[in-house]
BALO-26322 format. One line per 4 residues: number of its first residue (from 1); their letters; for each residue y, x, z of N, C-alpha, C. Coordinates in pm, 1 decimal. Atoms other than C-alpha are relative to their C-alpha. Layout:
BEGIN
NUM = a = Y:X:Z:Y:X:Z:Y:X:Z  ...
//
This chain:
BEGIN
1 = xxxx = -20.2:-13.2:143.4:-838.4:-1989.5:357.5:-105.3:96.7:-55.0  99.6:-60.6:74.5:-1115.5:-1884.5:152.7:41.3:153.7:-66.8  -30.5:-92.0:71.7:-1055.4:-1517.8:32.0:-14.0:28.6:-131.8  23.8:42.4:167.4:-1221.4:-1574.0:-341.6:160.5:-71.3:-49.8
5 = xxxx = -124.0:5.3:51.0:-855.5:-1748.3:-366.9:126.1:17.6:41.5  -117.7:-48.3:-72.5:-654.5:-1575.2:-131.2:64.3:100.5:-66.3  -79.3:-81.7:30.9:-345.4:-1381.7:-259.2:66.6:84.0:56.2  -75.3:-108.0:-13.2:-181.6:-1096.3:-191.7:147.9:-86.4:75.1
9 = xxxx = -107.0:84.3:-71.9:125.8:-1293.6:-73.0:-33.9:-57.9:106.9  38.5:28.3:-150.4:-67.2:-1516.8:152.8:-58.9:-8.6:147.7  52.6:-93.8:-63.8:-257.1:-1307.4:298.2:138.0:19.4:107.0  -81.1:-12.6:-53.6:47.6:-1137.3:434.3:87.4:-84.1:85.2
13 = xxxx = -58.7:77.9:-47.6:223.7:-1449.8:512.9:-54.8:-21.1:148.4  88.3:65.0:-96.6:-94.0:-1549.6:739.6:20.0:126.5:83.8  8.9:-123.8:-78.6:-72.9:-1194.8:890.2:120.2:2.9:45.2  -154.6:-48.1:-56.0:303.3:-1210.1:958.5:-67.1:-111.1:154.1
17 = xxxx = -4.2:84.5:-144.8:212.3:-1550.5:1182.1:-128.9:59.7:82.7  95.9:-121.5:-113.4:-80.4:-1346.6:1359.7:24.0:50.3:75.4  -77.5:-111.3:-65.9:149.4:-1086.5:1439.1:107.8:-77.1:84.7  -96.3:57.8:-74.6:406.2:-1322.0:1560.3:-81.8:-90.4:112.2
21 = xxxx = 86.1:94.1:-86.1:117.9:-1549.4:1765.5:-19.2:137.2:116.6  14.8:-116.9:-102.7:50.0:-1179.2:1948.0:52.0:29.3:76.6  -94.1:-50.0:-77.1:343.2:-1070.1:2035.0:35.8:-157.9:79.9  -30.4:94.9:-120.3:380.3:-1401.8:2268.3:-55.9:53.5:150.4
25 = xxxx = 29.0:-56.4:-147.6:330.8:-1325.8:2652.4:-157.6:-45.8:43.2  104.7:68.5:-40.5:86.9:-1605.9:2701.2:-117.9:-28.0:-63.4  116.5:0.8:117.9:-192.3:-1519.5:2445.9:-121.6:-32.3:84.1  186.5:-5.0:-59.6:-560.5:-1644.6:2530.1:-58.7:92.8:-10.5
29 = xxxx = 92.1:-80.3:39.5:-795.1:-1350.6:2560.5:-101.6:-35.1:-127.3  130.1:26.0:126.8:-1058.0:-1505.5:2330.8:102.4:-52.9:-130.9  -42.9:88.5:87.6:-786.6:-1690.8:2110.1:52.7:186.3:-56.8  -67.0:-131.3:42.4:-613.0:-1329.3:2056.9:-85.7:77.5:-43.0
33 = xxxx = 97.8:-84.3:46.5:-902.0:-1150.1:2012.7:-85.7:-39.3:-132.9  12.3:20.8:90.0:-979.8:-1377.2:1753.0:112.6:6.9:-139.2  -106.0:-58.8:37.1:-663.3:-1358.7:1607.8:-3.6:129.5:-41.5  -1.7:-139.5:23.5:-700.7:-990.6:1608.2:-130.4:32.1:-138.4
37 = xxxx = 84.4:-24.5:100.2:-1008.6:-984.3:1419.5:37.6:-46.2:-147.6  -24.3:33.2:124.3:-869.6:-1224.3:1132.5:149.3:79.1:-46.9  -132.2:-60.8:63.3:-550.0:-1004.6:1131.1:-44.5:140.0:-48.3  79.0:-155.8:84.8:-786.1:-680.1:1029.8:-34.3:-62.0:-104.5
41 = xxxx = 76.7:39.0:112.8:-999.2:-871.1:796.8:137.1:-0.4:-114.0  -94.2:28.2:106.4:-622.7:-974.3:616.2:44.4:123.6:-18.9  -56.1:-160.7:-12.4:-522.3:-564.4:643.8:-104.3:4.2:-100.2  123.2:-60.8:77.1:-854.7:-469.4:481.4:32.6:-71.1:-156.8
45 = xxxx = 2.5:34.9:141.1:-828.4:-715.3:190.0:197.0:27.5:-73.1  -159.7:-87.1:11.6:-412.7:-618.8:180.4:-21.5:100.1:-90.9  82.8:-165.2:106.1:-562.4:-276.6:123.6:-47.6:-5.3:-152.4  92.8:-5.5:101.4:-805.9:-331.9:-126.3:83.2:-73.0:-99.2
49 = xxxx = -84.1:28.6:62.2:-551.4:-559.4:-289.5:93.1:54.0:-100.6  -62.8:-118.0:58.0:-266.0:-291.5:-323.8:-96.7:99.3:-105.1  41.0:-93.8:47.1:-506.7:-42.5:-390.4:-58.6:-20.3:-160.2  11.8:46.5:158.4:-636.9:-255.4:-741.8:125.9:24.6:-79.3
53 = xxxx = -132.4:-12.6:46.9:-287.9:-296.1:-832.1:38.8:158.4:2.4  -32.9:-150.5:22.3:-217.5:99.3:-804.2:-80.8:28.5:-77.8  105.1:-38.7:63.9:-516.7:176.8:-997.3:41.1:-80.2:-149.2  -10.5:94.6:123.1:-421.7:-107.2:-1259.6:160.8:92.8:-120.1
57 = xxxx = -118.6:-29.2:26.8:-62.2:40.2:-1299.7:-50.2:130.9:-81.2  86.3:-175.8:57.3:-226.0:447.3:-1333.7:-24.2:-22.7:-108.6  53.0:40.9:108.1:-429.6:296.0:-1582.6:98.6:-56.3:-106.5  -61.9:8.7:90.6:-147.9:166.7:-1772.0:109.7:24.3:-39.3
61 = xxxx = -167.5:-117.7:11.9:116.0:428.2:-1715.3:-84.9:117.0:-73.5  67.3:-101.4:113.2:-193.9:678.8:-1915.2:15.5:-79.4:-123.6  -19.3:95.1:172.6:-219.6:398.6:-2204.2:144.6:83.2:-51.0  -92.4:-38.9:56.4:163.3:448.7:-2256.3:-13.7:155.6:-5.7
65 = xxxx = -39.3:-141.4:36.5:149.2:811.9:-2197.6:-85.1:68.9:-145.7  25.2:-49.8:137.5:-99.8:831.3:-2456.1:42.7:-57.0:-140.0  -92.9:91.9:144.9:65.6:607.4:-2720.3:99.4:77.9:-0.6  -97.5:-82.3:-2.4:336.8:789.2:-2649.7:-32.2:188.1:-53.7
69 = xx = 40.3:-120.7:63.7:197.9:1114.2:-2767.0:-54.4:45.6:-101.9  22.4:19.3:127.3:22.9:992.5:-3078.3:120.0:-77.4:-102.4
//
């Protein structure tokens, strides 16, 4: 899934089955290790995700605070 239209939701989704493909006994070295890499890449953009959305909110919990004061 292309990240330009990956969401915040399915991101996670894809990272839950990652995490659940891992924790199996009989993981391939190379299949897991790939696995592993696309389950950082979905952490990183997670991150960066949240972290817009906190920044978006800040930004419009000052708006009200300043409307609220004029």
């Amino acid at each position: 899934m292309p990240k330009e239209k990956q969401t915040l939701q399915e991101a996670l989704e894809k990272l839950e089955i990652i995490v659940n493909d891992l924790g199996k006994k009989d993981v391939d070295v190379e299949a897991g290790l790939e696995h592993f890499r696309e389950g950082v890449s979905l952490i990183k953009f997670c991150r960066q995700q949240l972290k817009s959305a906190e920044n978006e909110f800040i930004k419009l919990k000052e708006e009200l605070e300043v409307e609220k004061e004029n």
